[in-house]
PyMOL CGO cylinders between C-alpha atoms (Angstrom):
from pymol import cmd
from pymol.cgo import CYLINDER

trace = [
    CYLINDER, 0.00, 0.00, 0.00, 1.85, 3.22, -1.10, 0.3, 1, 1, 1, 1, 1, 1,
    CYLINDER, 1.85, 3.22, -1.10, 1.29, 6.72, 1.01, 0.3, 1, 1, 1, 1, 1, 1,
    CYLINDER, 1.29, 6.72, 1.01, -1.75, 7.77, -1.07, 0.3, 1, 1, 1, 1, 1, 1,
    CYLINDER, -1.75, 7.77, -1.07, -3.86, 5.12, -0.34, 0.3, 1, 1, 1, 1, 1, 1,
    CYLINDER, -3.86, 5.12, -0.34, -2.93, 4.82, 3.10, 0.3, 1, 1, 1, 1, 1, 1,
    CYLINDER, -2.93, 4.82, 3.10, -3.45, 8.58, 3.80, 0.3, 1, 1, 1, 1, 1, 1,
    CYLINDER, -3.45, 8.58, 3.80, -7.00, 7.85, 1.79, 0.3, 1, 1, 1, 1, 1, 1,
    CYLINDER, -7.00, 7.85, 1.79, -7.70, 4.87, 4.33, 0.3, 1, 1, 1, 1, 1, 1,
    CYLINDER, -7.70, 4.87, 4.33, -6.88, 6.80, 7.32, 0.3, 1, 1, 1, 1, 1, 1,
    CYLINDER, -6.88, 6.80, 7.32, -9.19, 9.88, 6.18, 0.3, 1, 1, 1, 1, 1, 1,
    CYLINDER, -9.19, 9.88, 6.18, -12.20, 7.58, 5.88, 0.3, 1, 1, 1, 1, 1, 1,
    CYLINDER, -12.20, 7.58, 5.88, -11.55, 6.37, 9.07, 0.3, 1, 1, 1, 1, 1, 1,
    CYLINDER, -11.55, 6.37, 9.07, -11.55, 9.42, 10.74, 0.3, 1, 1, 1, 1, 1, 1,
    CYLINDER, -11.55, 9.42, 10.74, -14.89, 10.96, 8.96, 0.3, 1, 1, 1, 1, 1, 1,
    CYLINDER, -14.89, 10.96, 8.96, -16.23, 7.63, 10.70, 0.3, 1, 1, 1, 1, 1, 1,
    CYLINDER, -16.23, 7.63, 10.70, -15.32, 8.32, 13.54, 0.3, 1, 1, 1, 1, 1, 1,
    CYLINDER, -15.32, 8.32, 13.54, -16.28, 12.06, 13.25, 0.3, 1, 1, 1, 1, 1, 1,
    CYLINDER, -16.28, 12.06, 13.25, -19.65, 10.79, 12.69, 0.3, 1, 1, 1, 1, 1, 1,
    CYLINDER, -19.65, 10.79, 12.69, -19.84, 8.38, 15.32, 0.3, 1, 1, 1, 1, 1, 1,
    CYLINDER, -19.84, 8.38, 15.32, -19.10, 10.96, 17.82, 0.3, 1, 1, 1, 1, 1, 1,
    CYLINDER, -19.10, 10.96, 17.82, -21.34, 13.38, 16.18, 0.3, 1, 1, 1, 1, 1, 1,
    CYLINDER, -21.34, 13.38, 16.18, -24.03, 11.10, 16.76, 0.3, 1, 1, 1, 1, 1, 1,
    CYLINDER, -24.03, 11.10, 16.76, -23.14, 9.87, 20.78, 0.3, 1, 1, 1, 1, 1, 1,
    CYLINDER, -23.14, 9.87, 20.78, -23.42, 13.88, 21.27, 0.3, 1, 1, 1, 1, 1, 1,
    CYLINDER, -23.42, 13.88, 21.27, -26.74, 14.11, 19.86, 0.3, 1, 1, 1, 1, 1, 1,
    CYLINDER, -26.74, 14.11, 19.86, -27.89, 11.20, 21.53, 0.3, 1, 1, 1, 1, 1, 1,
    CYLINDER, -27.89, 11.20, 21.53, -26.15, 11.47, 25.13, 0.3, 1, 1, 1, 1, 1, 1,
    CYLINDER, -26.15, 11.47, 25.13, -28.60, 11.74, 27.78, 0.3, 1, 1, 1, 1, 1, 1,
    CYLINDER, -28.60, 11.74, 27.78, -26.22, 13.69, 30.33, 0.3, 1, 1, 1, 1, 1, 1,
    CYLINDER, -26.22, 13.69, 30.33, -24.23, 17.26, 29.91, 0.3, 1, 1, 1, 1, 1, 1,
    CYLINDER, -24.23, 17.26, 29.91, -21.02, 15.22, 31.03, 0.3, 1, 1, 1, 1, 1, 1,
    CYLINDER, -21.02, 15.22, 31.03, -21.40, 12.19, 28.32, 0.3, 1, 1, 1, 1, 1, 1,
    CYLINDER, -21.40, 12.19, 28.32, -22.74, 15.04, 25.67, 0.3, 1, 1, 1, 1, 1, 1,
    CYLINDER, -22.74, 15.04, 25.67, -19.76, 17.26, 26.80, 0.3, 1, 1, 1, 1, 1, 1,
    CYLINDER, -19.76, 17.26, 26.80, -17.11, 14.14, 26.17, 0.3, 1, 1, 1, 1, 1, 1,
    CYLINDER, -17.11, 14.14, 26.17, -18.54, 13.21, 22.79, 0.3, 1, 1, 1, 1, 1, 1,
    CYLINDER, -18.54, 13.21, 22.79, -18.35, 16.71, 22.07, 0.3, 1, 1, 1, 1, 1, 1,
    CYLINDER, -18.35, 16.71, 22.07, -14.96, 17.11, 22.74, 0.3, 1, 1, 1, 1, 1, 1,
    CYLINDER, -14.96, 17.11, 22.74, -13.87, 14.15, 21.27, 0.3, 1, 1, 1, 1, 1, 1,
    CYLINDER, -13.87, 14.15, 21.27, -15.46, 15.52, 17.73, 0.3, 1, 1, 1, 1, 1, 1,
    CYLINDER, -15.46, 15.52, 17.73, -13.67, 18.33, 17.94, 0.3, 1, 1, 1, 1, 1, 1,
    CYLINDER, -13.67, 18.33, 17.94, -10.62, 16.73, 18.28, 0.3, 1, 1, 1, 1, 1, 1,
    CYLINDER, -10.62, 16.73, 18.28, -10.81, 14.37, 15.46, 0.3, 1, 1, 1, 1, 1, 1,
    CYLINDER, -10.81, 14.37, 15.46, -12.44, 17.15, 13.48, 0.3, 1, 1, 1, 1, 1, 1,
    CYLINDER, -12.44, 17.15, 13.48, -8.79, 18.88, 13.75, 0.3, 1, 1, 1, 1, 1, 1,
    CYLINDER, -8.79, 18.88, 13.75, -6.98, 15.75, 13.17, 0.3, 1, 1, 1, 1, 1, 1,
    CYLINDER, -6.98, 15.75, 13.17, -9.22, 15.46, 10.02, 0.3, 1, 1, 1, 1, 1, 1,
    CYLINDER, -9.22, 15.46, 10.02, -8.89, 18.59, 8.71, 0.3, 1, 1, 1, 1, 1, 1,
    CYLINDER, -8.89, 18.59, 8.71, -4.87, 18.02, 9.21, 0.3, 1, 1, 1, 1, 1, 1,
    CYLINDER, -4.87, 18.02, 9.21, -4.90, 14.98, 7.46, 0.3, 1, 1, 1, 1, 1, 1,
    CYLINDER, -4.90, 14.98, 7.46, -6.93, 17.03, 4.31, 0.3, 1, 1, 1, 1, 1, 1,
    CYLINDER, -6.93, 17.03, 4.31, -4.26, 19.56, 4.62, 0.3, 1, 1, 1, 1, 1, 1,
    CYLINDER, -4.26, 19.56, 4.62, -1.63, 17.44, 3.74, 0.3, 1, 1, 1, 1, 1, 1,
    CYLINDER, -1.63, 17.44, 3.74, -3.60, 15.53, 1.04, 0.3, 1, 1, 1, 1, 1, 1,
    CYLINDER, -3.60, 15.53, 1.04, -4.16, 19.04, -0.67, 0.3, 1, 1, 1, 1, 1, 1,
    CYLINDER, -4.16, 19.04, -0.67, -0.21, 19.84, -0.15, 0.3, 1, 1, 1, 1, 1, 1,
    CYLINDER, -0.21, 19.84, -0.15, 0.59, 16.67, -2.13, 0.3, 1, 1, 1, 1, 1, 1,
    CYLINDER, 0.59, 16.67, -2.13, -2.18, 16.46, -4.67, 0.3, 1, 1, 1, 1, 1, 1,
    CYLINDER, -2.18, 16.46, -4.67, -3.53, 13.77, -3.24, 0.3, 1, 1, 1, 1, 1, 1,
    CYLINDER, -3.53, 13.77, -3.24, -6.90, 15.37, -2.66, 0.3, 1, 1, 1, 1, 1, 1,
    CYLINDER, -6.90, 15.37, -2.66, -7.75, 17.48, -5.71, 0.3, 1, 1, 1, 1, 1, 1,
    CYLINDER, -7.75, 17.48, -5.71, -10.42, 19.74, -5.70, 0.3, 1, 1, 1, 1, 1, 1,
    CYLINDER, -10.42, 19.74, -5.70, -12.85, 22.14, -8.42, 0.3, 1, 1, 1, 1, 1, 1,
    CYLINDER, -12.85, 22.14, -8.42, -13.78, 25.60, -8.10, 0.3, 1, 1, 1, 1, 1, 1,
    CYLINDER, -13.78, 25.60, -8.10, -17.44, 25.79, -8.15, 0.3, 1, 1, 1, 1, 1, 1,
    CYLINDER, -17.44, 25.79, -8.15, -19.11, 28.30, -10.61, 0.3, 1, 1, 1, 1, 1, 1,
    CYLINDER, -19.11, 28.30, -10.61, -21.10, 31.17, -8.62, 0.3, 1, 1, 1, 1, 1, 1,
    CYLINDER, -21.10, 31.17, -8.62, -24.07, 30.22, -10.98, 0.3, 1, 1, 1, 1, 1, 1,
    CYLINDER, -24.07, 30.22, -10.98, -24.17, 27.21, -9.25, 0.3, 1, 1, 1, 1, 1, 1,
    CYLINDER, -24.17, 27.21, -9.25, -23.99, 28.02, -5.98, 0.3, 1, 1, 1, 1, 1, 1,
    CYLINDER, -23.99, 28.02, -5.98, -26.49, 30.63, -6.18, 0.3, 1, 1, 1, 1, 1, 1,
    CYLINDER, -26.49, 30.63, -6.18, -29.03, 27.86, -7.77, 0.3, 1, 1, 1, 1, 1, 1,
    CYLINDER, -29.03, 27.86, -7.77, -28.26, 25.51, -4.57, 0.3, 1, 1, 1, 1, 1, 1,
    CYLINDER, -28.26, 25.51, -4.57, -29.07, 28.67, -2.21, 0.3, 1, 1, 1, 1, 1, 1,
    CYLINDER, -29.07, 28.67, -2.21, -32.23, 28.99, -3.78, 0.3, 1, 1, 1, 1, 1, 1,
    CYLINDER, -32.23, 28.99, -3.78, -32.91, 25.80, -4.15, 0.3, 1, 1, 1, 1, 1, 1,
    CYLINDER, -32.91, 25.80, -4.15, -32.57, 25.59, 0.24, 0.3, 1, 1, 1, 1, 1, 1,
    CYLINDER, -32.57, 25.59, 0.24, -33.47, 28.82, 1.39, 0.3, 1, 1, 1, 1, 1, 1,
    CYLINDER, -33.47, 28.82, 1.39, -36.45, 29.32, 2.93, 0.3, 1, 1, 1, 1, 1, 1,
    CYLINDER, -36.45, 29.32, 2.93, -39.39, 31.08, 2.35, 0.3, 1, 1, 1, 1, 1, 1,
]
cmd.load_cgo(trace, "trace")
C-alpha cells in the first residue's frame, strides 16, 4: 500500500469516527457524556482537517472551483421562504 492510499484509508476512518461521535453527542442523555462526545469531535475534526491539509499539499486530494451560478441555484434551491 503506497502513502496515497494509506493517507485515503486513514481519512475515511476518521470521517467515521467524526460521525460516530457526532451522533453519541446528539444522543447522550447527560451534559457530562454530551460534553465528552463533544470534545472528542472536535478533536478528530482537527486531526481530520490536518490529514486534508496534507492531502491538498501533495495532490492527493484534488479539488474544483465551483461556478457562482451554481452556488447561487443551490441557495435557492434551500433557502427558505
Amino acid at each position: 500500500m503506497d502513502d496515497k492510499n494509506l493517507m485515503e484509508n486513514i481519512l475515511l476512518l476518521e470521517k467515521g469516527v467524526c460521525g460516530l461521535f457526532m451522533h453519541g453527542a446528539i444522543e447522550s442523555g447527560t451534559e457530562n457524556v454530551h460534553q465528552t462526545f463533544s470534545t472528542a469531535l472536535n478533536e478528530a475534526l482537527c486531526m481530520q482537517d490536518a490529514i486534508y491539509d496534507k492531502m491538498t499539499a501533495k495532490g492527493w486530494y484534488p479539488t474544483e472551483q465551483v461556478e457562482q451560478a451554481k452556488v447561487n441555484t443551490v441557495k435557492q434551491r434551500f433557502q427558505c421562504c
